[in-house]
N, C-alpha and C positions, 0 to 999 in steps of 0.2 A: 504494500500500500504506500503510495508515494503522496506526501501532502505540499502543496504547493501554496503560498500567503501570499496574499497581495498588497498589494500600495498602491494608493489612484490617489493624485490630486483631490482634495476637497476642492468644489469650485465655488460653494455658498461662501466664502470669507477669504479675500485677496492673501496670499502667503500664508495659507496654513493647509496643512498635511492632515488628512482624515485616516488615522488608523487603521483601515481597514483591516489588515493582519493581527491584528489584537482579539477578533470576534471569529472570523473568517475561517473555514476548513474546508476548502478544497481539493477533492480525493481525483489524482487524475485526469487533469486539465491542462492545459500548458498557458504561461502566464501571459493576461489577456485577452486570452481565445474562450471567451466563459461561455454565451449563446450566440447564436445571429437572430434575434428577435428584432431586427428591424428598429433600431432605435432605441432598445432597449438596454439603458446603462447600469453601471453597478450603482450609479445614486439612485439610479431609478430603483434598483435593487433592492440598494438598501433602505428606502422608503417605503418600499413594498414590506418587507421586513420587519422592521420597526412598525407601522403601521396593524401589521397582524397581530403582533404580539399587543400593542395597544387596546386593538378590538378586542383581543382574548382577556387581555385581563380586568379591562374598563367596562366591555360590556358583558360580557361572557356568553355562553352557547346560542345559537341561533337556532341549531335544528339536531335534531338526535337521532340516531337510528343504533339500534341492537344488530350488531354483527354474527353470522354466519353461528344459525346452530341455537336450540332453545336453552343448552346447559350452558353455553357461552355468555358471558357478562360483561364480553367487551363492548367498546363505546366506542364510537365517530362521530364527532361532530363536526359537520360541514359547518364552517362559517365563512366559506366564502366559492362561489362556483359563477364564474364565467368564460366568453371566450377563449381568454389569456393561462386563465389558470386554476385550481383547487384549489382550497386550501383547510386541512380539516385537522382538527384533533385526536385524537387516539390515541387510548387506552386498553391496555391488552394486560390481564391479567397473566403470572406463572405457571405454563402451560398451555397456554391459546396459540392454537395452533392456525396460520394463514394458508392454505393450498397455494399452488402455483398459480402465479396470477404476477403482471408486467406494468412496469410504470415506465413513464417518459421522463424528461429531465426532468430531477428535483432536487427541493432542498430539506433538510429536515432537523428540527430542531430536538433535542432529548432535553425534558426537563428534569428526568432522575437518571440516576445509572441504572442500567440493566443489560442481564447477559440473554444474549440471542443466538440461537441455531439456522443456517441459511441453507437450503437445500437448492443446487440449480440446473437444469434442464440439462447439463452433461453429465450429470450424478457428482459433481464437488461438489462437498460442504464445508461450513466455517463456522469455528466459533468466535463471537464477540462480543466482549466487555465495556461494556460502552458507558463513559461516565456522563453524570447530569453537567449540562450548559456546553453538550458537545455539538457542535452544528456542521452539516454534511451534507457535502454535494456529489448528488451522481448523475453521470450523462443518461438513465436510463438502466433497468435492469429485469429481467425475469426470473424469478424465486417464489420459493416457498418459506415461511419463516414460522421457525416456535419460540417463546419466551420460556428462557430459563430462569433457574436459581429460584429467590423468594422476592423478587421486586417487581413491580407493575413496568410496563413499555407505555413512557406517558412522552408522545411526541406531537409536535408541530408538523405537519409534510405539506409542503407549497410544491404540487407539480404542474409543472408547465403544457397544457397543451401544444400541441405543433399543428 
């Protein structure tokens, strides 16, 4: 797993540098080459970003739906679904197990730690340890995933339509 940090000009306030790499964990990307979304920047990004977590915590759940399975307890909350993008909460309890199923570019925020089992379409699997306030970007993936250990999977996942 290769992680690459970035650095972009802040361009809101003449001579200052917006940390980007202090927040940022980009798994896989080469620097700069982030999407081609047509105008779409990392301020814009990170606005987008900022702006969810706002909704999340300012207003909290929009819409709820019970995940896959009546003995299942997991939770998704969509609170955001347009052209552009998803963007939904989720909560998966120790042991909840996801079938194989594909996502498009995303980002994904963990608010606690929790260890995960990855199962993918060649037969490799992975395990990992994932701590709270880790934030991750993948170009896109198809897996199946279960929750290990004794901790809940409490994430943010903004995926990008194409």
């Amino acid at each position: 797993m290769r992680e690459v940090f970035l650095k972009m000009p802040y361009q809101g306030l003449p001579g200052e540098d917006f940390p980007l790499e202090a927040f940022v964990f980009f798994m896989g990307i080469h620097r700069c080459n982030i999407l081609n979304l047509g105008g779409f920047t990392m301020k814009n990004l990170f606005i987008l970003i900022v702006s969810v977590l706002l909704v999340f915590l300012g207003v909290g759940f929009t819409a709820s739906a019970v995940i896959a399975g009546e003995e299942d307890t997991s939770i998704a909350n969509v609170l955001l679904d347009n052209d552009k993008v998803k963007v939904v909460e989720n909560i998966r309890h120790p042991g909840a197990f996801a079938p194989m199923h594909s996502h498009n570019a995303y980002i994904a925020y963990f608010f606690s730690p929790c260890k995960l089992h990855f199962k993918f379409p060649d037969g490799k699997t992975a395990e990992k340890d994932i701590p709270a306030g880790k934030l991750v970007w993948s170009n896109g993936v198809t897996h199946e995933v279960t929750v290990l250990g004794n901790q809940d999977l409490h994430t943010l996942h903004i995926e990008f339509k194409e």
